[in-house]
C-alpha positions in Angstrom: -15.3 79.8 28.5 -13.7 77.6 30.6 -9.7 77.5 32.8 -7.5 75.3 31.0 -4.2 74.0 31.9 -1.7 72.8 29.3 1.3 71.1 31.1 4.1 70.8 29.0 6.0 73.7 27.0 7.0 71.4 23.8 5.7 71.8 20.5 2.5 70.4 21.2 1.4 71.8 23.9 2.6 75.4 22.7 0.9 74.8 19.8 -2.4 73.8 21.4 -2.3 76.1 24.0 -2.3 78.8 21.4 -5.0 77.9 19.6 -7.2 77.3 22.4 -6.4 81.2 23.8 -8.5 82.1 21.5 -12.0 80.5 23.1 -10.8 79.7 27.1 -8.7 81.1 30.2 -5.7 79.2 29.1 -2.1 78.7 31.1 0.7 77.2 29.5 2.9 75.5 31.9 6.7 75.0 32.1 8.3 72.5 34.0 11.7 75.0 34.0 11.1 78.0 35.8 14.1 80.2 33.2 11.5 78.4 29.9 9.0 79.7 31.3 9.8 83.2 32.0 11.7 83.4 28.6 8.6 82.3 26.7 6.5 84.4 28.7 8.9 87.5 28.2 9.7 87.0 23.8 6.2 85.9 23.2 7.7 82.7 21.5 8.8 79.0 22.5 12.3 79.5 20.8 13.1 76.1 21.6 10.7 74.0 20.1 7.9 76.6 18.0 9.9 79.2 17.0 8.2 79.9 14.0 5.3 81.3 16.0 4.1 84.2 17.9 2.1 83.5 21.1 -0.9 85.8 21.4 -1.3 88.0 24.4 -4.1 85.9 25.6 -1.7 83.2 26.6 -0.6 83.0 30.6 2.9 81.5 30.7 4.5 80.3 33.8 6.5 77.8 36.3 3.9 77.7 38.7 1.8 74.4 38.9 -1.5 75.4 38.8 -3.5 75.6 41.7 -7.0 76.2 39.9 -8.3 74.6 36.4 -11.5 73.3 34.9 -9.2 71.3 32.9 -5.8 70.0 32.6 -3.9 69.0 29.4 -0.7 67.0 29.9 1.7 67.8 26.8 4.4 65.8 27.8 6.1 62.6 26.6 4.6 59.0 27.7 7.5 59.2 29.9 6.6 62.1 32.3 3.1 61.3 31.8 2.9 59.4 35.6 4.8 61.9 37.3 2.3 65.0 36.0 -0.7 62.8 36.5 0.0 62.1 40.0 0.5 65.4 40.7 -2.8 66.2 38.9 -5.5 63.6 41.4 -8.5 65.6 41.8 -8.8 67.3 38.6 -10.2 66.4 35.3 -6.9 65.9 33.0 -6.5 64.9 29.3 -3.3 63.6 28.0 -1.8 64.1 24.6 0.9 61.6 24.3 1.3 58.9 22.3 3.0 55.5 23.0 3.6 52.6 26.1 5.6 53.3 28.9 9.0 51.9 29.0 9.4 49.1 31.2 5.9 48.8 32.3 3.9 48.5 28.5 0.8 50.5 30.3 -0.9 52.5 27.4 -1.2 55.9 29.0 -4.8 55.4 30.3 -3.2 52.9 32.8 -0.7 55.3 33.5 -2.8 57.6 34.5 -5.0 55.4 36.6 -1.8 53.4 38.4 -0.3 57.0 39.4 -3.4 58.5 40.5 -3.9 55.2 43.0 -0.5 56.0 44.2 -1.3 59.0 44.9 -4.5 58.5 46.3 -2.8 55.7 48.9 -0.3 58.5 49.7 -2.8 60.0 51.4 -4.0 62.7 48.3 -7.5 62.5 49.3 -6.4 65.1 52.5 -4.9 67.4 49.8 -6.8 69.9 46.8 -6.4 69.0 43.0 -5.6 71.5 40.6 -9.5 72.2 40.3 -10.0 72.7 43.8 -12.0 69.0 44.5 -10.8 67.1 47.3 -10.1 63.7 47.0 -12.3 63.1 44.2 -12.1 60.4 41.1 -11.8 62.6 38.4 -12.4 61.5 34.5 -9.3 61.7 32.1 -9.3 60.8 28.2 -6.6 60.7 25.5 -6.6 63.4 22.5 -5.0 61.8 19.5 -5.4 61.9 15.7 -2.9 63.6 12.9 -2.1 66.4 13.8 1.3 68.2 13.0 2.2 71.2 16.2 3.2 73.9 13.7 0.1 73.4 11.1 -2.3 73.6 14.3 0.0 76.6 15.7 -0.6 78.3 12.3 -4.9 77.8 12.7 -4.4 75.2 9.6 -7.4 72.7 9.8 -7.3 69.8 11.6 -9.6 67.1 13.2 -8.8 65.0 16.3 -10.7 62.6 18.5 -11.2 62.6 22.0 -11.5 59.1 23.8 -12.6 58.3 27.6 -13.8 55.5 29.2 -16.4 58.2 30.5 -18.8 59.1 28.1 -20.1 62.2 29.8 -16.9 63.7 29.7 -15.5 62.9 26.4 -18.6 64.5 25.1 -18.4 67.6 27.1 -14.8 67.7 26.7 -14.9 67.5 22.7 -17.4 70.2 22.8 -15.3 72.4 25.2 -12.2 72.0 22.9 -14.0 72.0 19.3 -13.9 75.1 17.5 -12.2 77.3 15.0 -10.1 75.4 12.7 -9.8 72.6 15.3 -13.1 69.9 14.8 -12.9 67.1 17.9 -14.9 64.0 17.4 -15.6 62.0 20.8 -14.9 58.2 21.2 -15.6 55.6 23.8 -12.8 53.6 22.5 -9.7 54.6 24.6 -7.7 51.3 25.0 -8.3 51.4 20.3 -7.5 55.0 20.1 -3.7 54.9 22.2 -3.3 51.7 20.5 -3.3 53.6 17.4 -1.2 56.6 18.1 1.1 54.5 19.8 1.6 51.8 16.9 1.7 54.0 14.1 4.9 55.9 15.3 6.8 52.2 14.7 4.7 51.9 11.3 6.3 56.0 10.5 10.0 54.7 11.0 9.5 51.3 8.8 7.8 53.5 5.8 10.6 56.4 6.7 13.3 53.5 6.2 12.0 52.1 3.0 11.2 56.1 1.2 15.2 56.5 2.5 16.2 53.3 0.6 14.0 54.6 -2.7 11.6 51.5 -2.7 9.1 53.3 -4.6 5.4 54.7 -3.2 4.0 51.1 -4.4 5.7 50.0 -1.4 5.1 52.9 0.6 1.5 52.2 0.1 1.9 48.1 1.1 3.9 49.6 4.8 1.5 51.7 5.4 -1.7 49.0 4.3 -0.1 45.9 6.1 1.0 48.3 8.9 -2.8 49.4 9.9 -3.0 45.3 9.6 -0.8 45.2 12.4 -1.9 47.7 14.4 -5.4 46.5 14.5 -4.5 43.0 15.2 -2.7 44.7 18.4 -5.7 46.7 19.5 -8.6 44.4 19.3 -6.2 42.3 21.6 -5.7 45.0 24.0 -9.4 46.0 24.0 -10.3 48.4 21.2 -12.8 48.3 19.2 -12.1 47.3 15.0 -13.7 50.3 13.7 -11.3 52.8 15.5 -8.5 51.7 13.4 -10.3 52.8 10.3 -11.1 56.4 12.0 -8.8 59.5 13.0 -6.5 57.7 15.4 -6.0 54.4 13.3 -5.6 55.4 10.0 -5.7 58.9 10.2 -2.6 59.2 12.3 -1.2 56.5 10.3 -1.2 58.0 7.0 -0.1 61.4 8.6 3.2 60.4 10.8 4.2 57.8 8.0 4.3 60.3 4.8 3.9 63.9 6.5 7.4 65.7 6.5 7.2 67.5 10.0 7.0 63.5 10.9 9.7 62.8 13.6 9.4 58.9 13.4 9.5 59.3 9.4 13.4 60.9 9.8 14.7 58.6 11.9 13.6 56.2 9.6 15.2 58.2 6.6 18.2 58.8 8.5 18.8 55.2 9.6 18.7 54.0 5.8 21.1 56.6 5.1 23.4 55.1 7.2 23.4 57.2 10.3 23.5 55.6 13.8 20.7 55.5 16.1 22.2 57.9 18.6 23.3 60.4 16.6 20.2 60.5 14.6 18.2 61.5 18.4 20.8 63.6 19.1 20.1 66.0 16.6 16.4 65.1 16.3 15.7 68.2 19.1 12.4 66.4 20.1 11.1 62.9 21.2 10.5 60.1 19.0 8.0 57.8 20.8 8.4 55.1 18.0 12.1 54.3 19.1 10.8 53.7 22.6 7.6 52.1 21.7 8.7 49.6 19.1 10.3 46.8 22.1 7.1 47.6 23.9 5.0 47.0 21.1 6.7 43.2 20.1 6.8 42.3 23.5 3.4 42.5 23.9 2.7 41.0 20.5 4.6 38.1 22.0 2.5 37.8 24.7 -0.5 38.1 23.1 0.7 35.4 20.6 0.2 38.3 17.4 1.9 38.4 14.2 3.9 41.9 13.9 6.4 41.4 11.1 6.4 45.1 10.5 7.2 45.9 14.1 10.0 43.0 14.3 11.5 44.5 11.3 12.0 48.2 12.7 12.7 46.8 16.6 15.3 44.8 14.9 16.8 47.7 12.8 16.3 49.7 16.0 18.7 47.5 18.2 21.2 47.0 15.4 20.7 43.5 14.7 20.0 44.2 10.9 20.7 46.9 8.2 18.1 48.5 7.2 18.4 46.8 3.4 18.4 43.7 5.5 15.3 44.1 7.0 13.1 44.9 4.0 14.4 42.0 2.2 13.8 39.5 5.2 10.3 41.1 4.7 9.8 40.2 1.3 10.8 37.3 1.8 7.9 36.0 3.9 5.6 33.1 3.1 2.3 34.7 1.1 -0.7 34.6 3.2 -4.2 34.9 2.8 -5.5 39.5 3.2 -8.8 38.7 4.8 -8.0 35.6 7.3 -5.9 38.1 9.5 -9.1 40.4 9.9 -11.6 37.9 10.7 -9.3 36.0 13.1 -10.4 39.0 15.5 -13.8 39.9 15.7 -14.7 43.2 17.8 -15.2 43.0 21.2 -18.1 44.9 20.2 -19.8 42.3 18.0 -18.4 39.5 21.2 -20.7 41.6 23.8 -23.6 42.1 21.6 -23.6 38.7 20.6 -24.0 37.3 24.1 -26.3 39.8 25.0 -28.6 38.7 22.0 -31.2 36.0 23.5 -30.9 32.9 22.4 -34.6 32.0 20.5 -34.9 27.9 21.9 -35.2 25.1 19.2 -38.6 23.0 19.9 -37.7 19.7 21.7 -38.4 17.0 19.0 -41.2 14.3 19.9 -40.5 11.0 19.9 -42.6 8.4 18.0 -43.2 6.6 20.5 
C-alpha cells in the first residue's frame, strides 16, 4: 500500500481515485474548498460522477497535500503547469490528454518547463508533496480508453503507463495494476500523448460524419486514415510506430471516436446537427480537449511539413470556415494516393537508432592488376 494523491475532482480523477481506495491510502483533492467539503460530506461528486457512491475509504479535501508517495494530476492540459509546479519534489503522473494552448508542449514538456520554473524560483529551499527537498523527481502519462463512469463502476479496463524513466513506469504500473484495472508500462512518452492527444480531433471528425448519417463504411475509413494521421504526427515528434497500434494509439482511438460517453464524439454530432460551437461547450458540462487541440495539432503538422487532412477538416469546421457537409465533401474530393507510401515515409526512431548502432561489416579493398 502506498499514499496517493489525485489532484483534480472531475470525472476522472473521481473515478480513479475510487477505484484505487480500494488497494492504497488515497486523497482526492479539490481545487474549491465548498467541492470539496460537499463531496466529502454526500459521499458523491454531484457535479461531474453523480451516478456513484464514493467508498468510505476515500479522503476528500481542499488541502494540497503535504505528504504522498505519489501524485496524480486529474486536471485538464490547461491546469496541468500550474499543479505540476506546485508538485517539484514529488513523483507525479498526469492523466490529461492534449497540447497546451499557445505553447504546443505535449504535457511531458509541461511538466518539465514548470518544474524548471519552479526549481529557478528557488524550490529546491522548499519540501515537495512527498517530503524530498529539491529533488528531480520522475513523472509519466497514464493514457489509453478508458471512459470515468465504466472505471468508477469496477468495469474492466486496461491502460498504459509511459515515462521517459523506466524504473518508474515499471514500479508505477505495478503500484496502480490491480482489480479490474490492468496497466501495461511503456517507454514511449512523446508516442503515447501523441496519441491521446490526436485522437480527441480524430473523435469530433468521426462524431461529424455518424451526425450527417455517412454510414459505418465511412466511420471505419475516419477512424483508419485517422490513426494514419496520428502516427505520421508522432513518429515526427518522437514516438515510436508501434505505440500507435497499442492502447494509446488505436485503443483510445477506437474508444473516443465510437464510445457514447465520448465528449469529442458529441460535439462532433452536435456540430452536424447544426448547433454552434459555443453553445454546444456550453452545455457539454466537461472539457473537450479536441476543440483546443485541433489548431495545435495543424500547426505543428505545418511545421513538421505533415499531411493532416483529417485534422484540417475538423480545425476548419471548428473555426467556422466550413459546414460540416462541406468539409467531408472537400475530403472526398482529394487526389487518391498510394496506403503504404505514407507508412514507410517514416521509419521508427527505433529502427533509426538500431540501425546506426549496427557495425558496419567492411567490403575487402579490391586489388588492382597491376
Amino acid at each position: 500500500m502506498i499514499r496517493i494523491s489525485v489532484l483534480g475532482a472531475g470525472a476522472w480523477g473521481t473515478a480513479l481515485a475510487t477505484v484505487l481506495c480500494a488497494r492504497h491510502a488515497v486523497t482526492l483533492w479539490a481545487r474549491d474548498a465548498a467541492q470539496a467539503e460537499a463531496i466529502a460530506r454526500e459521499r458523491v461528486n454531484r457535479k461531474y460522477l453523480p451516478e456513484i457512491a464514493l467508498p468510505a475509504a476515500l479522503d476528500v479535501t481542499a488541502r494540497w497535500p503535504e505528504r504522498a508517495d505519489l501524485l496524480i494530476a486529474a486536471t485538464p492540459v490547461a491546469g496541468l503547469r500550474e499543479v505540476a509546479a506546485r508538485a517539484a519534489g514529488a513523483p507525479l503522473v498526469w492523466l490529461c490528454k492534449g497540447f497546451e494552448s499557445g505553447t504546443g508542449l505535449l504535457p511531458h514538456q509541461v511538466v518539465a518547463a514548470a518544474r524548471g520554473a519552479s526549481a529557478r524560483r528557488g524550490a529546491s529551499g522548499r519540501r515537495g508533496a512527498s517530503g524530498q527537498r529539491g529533488a528531480r523527481a520522475p513523472g509519466g502519462a497514464l493514457s489509453g480508453p478508458s471512459f470515468a463512469l465504466e472505471v468508477a463502476r469496477g468495469l474492466p479496463c486496461a491502460l498504459t503507463l509511459a515515462s521517459s524513466n523506466a524504473a518508474f513506469a515499471r514500479a508505477t504500473a505495478a503500484a496502480l495494476h490491480g482489480g479490474r484495472l490492468r496497466v501495461y508500462y511503456s517507454g514511449d512518452l512523446s508516442g503515447v500523448e501523441v496519441g491521446g492527444a490526436v485522437k480527441n480531433v480524430m473523435a469530433i471528425a468521426v462524431g461529424i460524419a455518424d451526425g450527417l448519417a455517412l454510414g459505418q463504411n465511412a466511420r471505419a475509413a475516419l477512424i483508419t486514415r485517422g490513426l494514419a494521421e496520428i502516427t505520421r504526427l508522432g513518429i515526427a515528434l518522437g514516438g515510436q510506430a508501434e505505440t500507435f497500434m497499442g492502447l494509446a494509439g488505436a485503443g483510445d482511438l477506437i474508444l473516443t471516436a465510437t464510445g457514447d460517453l465520448s465528449r469529442n464524439r458529441r460535439v462532433g454530432l452536435e456540430l452536424a446537427r447544426g448547433r454552434p460551437l459555443a453553445e454546444i461547450l456550453g452545455t457539454l458540462g466537461h472539457v473537450a480537449e479536441g476543440v483546443h487541440t485541433a489548431h495545435e495539432v495543424l500547426r505543428l503538422a505545418a511545421q513538421h511539413r505533415i499531411e493532416m487532412p483529417i485534422t484540417q477538416a475538423v480545425s476548419a469546421v471548428l473555426e467556422g470556415r466550413l459546414a460540416p457537409p462541406q468539409a467531408v465533401e472537400q475530403l472526398l474530393a482529394r487526389d487518391p494516393k498510394e496506403e503504404a507510401r505514407l507508412a514507410r515515409s517514416f521509419p521508427s526512431p527505433r529502427r533509426k537508432s538500431r540501425a546506426a548502432a549496427r557495425p558496419r561489416t567492411p567490403r575487402p579493398r579490391r586489388r588492382s592488376k597491376d
